[in-house]
VEXLOVEX-632583 format. One line per field, with one value per atom (N, C-alpha, C, O, CB): residue in one letter; atom name; x, y, z; residue number from 1. Coordinates in steps of 0.05 Angstrom, whole numbers. Glycine has a CB too. Layout:
<rs>
type	(a,...)
atom	(CA,...)
east	(X,...)
north	(Y,...)
up	(Z,...)
seq	(NUM,...)
</rs>
This chain:
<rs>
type	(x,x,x,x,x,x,x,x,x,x,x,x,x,x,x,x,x,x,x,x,x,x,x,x,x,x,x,x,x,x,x,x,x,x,x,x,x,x,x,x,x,x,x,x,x,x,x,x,x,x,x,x,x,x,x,x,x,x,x,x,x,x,x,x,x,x,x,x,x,x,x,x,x,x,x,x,x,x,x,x,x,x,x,x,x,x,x,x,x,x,x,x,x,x,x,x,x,x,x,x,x,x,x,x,x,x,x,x,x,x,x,x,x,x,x,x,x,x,x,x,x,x,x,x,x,x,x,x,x,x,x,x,x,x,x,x,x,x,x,x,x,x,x,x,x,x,x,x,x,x,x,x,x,x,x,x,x,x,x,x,x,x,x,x,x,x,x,x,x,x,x,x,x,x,x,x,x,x,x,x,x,x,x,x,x,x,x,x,x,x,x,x,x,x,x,x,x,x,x,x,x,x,x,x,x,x,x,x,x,x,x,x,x,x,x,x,x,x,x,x,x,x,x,x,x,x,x,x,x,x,x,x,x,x,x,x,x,x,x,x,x,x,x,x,x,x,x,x,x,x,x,x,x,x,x,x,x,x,x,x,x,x,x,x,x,x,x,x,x,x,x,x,x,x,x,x,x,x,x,x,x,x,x,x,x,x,x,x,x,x,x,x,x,x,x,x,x,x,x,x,x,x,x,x,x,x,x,x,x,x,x,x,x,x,x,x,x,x,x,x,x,x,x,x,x,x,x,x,x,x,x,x,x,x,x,x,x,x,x,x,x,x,x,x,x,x,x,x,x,x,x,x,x,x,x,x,x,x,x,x,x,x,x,x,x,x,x,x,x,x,x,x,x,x,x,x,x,x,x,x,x,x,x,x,x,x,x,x,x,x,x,x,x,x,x,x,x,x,x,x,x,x,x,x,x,x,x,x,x,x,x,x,x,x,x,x,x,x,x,x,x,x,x,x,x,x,x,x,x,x,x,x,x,x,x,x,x,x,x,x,x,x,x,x,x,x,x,x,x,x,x,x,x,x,x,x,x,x,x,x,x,x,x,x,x,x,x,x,x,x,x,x,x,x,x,x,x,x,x,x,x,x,x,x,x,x,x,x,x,x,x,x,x,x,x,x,x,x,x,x,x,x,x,x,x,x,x,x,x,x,x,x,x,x,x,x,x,x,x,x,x,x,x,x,x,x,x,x,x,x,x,x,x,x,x,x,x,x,x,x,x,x,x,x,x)
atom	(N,CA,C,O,CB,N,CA,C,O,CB,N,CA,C,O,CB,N,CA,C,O,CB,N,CA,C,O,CB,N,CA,C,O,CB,N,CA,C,O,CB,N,CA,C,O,CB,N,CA,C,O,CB,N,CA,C,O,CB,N,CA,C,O,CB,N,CA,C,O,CB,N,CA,C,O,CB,N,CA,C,O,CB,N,CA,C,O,CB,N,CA,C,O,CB,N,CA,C,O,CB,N,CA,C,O,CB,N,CA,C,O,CB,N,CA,C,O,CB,N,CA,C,O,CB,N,CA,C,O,CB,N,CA,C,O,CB,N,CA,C,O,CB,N,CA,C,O,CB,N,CA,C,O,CB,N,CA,C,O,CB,N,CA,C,O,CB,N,CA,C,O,CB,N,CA,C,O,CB,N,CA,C,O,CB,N,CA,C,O,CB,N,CA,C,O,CB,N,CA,C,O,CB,N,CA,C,O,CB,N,CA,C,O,CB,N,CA,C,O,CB,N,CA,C,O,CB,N,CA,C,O,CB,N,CA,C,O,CB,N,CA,C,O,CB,N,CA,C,O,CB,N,CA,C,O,CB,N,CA,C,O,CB,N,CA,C,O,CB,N,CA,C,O,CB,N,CA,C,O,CB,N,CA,C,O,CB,N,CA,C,O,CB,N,CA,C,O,CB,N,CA,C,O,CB,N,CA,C,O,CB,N,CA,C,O,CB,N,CA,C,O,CB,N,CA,C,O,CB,N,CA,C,O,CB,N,CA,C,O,CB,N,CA,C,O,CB,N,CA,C,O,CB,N,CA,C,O,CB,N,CA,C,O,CB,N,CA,C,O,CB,N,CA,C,O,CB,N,CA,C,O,CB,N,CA,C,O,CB,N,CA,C,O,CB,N,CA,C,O,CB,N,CA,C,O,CB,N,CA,C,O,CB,N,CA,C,O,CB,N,CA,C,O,CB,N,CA,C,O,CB,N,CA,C,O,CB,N,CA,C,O,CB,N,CA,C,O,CB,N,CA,C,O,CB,N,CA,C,O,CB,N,CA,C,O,CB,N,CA,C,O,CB,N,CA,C,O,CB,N,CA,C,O,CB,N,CA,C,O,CB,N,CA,C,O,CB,N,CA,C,O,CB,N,CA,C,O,CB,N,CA,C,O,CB,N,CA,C,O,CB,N,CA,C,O,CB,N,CA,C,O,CB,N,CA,C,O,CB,N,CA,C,O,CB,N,CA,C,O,CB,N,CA,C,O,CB,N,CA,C,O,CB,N,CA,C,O,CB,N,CA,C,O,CB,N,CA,C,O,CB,N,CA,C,O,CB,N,CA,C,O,CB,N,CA,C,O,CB,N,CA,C,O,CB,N,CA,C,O,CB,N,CA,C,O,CB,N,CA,C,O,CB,N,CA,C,O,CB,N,CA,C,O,CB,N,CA,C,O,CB,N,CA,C,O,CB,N,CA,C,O,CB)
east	(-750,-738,-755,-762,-708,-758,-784,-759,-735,-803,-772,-758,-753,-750,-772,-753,-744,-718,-700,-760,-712,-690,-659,-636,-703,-665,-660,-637,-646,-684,-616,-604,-610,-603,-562,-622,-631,-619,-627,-630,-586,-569,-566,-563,-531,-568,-571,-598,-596,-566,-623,-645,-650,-667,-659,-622,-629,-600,-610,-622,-581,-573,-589,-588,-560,-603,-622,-629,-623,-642,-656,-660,-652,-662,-664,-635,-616,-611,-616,-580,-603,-595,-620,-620,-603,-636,-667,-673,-679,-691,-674,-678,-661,-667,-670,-637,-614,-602,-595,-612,-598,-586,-554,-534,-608,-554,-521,-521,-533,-505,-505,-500,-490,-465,-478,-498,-495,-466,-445,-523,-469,-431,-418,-405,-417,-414,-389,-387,-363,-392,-394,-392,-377,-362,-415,-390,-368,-352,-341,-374,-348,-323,-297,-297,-322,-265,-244,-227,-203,-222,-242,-223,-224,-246,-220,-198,-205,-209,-215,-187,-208,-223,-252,-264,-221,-260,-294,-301,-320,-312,-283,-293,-294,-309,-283,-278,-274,-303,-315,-250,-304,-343,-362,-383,-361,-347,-382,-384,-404,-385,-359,-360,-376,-391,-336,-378,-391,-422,-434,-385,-434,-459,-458,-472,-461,-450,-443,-459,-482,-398,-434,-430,-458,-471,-392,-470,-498,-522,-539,-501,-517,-540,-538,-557,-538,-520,-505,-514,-527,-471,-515,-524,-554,-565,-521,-570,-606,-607,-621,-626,-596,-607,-601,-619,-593,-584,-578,-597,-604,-552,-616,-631,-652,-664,-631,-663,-687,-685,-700,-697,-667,-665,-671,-683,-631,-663,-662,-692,-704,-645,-701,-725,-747,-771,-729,-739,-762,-744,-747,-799,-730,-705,-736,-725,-678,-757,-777,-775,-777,-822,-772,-778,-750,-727,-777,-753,-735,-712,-687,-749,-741,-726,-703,-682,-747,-718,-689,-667,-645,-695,-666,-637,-627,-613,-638,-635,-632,-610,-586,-663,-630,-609,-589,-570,-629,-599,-568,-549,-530,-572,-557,-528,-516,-492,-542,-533,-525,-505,-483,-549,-512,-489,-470,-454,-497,-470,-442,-422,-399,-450,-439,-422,-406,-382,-436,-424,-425,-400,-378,-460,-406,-374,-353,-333,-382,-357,-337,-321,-301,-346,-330,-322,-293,-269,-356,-305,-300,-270,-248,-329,-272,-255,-234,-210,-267,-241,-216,-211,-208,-223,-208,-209,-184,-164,-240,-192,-170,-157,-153,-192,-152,-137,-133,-111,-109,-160,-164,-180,-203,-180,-159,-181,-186,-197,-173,-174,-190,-212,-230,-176,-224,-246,-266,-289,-241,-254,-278,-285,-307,-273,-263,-275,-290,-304,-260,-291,-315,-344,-366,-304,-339,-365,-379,-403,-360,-352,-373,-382,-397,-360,-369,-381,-414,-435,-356,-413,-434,-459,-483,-423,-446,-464,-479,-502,-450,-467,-469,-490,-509,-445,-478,-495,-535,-554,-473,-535,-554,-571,-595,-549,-556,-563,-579,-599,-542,-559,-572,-594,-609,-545,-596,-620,-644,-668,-611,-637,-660,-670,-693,-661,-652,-659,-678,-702,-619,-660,-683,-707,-724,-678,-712,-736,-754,-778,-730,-752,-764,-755,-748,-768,-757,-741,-753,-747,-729,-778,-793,-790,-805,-830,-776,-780,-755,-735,-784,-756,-735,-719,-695,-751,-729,-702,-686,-669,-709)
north	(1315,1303,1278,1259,1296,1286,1254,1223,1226,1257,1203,1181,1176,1152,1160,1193,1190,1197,1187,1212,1220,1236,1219,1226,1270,1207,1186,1169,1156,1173,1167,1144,1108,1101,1152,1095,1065,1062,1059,1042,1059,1040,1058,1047,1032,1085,1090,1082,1080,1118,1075,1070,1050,1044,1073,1027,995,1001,1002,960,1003,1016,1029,1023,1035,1045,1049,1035,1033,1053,1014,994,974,964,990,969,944,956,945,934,974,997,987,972,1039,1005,1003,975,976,1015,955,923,907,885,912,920,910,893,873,905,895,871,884,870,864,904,920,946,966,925,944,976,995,997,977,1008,1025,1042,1050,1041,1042,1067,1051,1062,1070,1023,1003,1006,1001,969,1009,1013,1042,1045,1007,1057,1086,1097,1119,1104,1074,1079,1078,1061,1064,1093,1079,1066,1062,1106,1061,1046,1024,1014,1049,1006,984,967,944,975,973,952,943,923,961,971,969,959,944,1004,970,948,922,907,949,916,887,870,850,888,895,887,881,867,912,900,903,872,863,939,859,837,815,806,829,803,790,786,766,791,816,827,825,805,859,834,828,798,788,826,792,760,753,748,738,751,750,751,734,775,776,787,771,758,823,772,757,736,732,755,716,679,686,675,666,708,704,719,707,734,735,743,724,718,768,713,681,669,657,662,663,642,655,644,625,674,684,685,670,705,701,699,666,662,708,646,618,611,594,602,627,616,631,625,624,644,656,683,706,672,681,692,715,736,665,716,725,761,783,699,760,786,803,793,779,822,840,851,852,860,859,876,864,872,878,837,819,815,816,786,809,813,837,833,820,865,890,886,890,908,877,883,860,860,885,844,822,840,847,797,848,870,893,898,893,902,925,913,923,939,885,876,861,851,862,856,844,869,870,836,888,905,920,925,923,924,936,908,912,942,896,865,875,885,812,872,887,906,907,897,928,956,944,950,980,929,928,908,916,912,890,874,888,882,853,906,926,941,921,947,958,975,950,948,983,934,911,883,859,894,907,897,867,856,907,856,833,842,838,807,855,864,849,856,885,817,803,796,799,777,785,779,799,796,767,819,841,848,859,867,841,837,820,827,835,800,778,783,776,759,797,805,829,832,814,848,873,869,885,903,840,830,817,825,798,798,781,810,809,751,827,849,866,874,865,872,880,864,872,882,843,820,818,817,785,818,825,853,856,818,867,894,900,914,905,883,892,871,870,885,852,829,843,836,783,860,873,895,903,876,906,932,911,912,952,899,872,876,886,836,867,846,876,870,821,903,921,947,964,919,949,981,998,1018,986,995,1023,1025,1042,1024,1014,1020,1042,1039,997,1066,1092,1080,1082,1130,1071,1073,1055,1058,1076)
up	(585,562,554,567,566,529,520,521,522,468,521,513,480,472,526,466,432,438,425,405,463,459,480,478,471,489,501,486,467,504,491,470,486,508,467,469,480,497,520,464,489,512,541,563,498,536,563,576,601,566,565,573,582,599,560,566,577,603,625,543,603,629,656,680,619,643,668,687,711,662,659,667,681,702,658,669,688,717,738,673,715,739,767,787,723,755,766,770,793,745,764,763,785,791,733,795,798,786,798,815,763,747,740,735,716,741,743,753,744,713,775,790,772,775,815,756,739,751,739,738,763,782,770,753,826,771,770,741,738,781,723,701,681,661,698,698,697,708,703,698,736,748,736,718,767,740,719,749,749,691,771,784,783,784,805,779,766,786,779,747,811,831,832,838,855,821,821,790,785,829,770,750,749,736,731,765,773,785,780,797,804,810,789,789,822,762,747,729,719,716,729,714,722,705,712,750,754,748,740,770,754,747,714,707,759,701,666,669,669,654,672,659,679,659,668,693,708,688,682,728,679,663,634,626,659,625,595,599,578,590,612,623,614,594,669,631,639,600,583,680,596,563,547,531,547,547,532,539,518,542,561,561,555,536,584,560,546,524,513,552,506,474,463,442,464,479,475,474,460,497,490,501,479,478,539,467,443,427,436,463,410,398,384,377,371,380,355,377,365,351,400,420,408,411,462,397,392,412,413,385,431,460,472,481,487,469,489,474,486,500,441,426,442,462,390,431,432,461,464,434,477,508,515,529,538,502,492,483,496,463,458,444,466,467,412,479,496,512,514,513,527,549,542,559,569,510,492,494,502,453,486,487,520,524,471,535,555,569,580,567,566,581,559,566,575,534,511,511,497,494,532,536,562,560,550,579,606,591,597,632,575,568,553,556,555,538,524,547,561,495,560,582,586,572,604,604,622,605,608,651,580,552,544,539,554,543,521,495,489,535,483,455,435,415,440,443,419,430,413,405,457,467,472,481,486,464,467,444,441,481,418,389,381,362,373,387,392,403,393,413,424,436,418,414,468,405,398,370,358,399,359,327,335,325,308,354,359,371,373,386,376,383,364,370,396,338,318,298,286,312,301,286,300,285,296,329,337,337,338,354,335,325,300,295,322,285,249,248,228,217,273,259,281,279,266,299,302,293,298,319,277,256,229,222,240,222,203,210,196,209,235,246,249,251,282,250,255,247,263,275,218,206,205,192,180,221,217,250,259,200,269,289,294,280,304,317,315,342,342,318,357,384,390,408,412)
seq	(1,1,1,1,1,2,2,2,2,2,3,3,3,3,3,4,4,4,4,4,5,5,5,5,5,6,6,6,6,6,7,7,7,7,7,8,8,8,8,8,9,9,9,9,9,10,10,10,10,10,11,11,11,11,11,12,12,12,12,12,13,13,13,13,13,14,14,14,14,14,15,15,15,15,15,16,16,16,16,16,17,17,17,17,17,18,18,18,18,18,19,19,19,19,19,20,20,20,20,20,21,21,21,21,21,22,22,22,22,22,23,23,23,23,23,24,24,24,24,24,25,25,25,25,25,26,26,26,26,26,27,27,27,27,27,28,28,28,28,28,29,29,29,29,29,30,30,30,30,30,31,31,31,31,31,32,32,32,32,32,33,33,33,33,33,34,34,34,34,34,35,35,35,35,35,36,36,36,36,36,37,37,37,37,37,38,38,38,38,38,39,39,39,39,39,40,40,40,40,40,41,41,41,41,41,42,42,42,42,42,43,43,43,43,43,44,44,44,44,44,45,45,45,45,45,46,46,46,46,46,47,47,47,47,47,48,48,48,48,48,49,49,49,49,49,50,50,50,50,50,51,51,51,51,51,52,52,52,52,52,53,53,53,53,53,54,54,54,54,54,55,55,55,55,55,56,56,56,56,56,57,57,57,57,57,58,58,58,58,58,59,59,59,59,59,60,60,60,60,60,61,61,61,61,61,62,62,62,62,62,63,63,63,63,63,64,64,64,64,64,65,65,65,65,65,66,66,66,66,66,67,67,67,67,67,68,68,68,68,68,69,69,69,69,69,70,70,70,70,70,71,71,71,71,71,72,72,72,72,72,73,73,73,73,73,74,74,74,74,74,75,75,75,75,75,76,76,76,76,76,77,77,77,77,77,78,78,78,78,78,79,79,79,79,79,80,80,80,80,80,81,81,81,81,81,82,82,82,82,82,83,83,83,83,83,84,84,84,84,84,85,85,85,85,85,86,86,86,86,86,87,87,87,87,87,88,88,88,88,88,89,89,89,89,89,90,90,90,90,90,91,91,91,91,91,92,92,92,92,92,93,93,93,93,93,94,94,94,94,94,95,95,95,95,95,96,96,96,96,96,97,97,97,97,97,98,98,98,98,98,99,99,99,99,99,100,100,100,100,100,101,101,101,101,101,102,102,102,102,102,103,103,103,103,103,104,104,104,104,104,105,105,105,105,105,106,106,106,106,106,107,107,107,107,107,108,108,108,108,108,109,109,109,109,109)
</rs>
């Protein structure tokens, strides 16, 4: 299977996966003990993309996987029913999204 065919966020999942930056299981687990794990890791990764985006906002990639783990803590926060704080996260996600579709519309993934 090529990487066009690929949907991104599973690709930046991977990644993180592969990196150890989030155990990928804890995230598709529905026991909520182990989601409980994946938060820390979240909120881990969410701090270091904040500071890199800080650190040169002009890199696409790193918005891009900012948005992926707004959402990806977003998911985890509705799931364990704070759906206004996960509406927060999946607007500020969105917003990064469309300013990386901006910054690169001829780009496909």
């Amino acid at each position: 299977m090529s990487s066009a065919m690929i949907p991104p966020l599973l690709i930046a999942l991977a990644c993180g996966y592969l990196l150890g930056s989030v155990p990928f299981g804890l995230l598709l687990t529905r026991d909520p003990a182990r989601q409980a794990e994946a938060m820390p890791w979240l909120e881990q990764s969410l701090q270091a993309l904040r500071k890199t985006v800080a650190l040169d906002a002009t890199v696409v990639d790193n918005r891009a996987n900012l948005a992926a783990t707004l959402v990806n803590i977003g998911s985890q926060l509705k799931d364990g029913r704070q759906p206004q704080r996960a509406l927060e996260l999946f607007q500020e996600a969105e917003a990064l999204a469309r300013e990386c579709t901006e910054a690169v519309p001829t780009r496909t993934d």
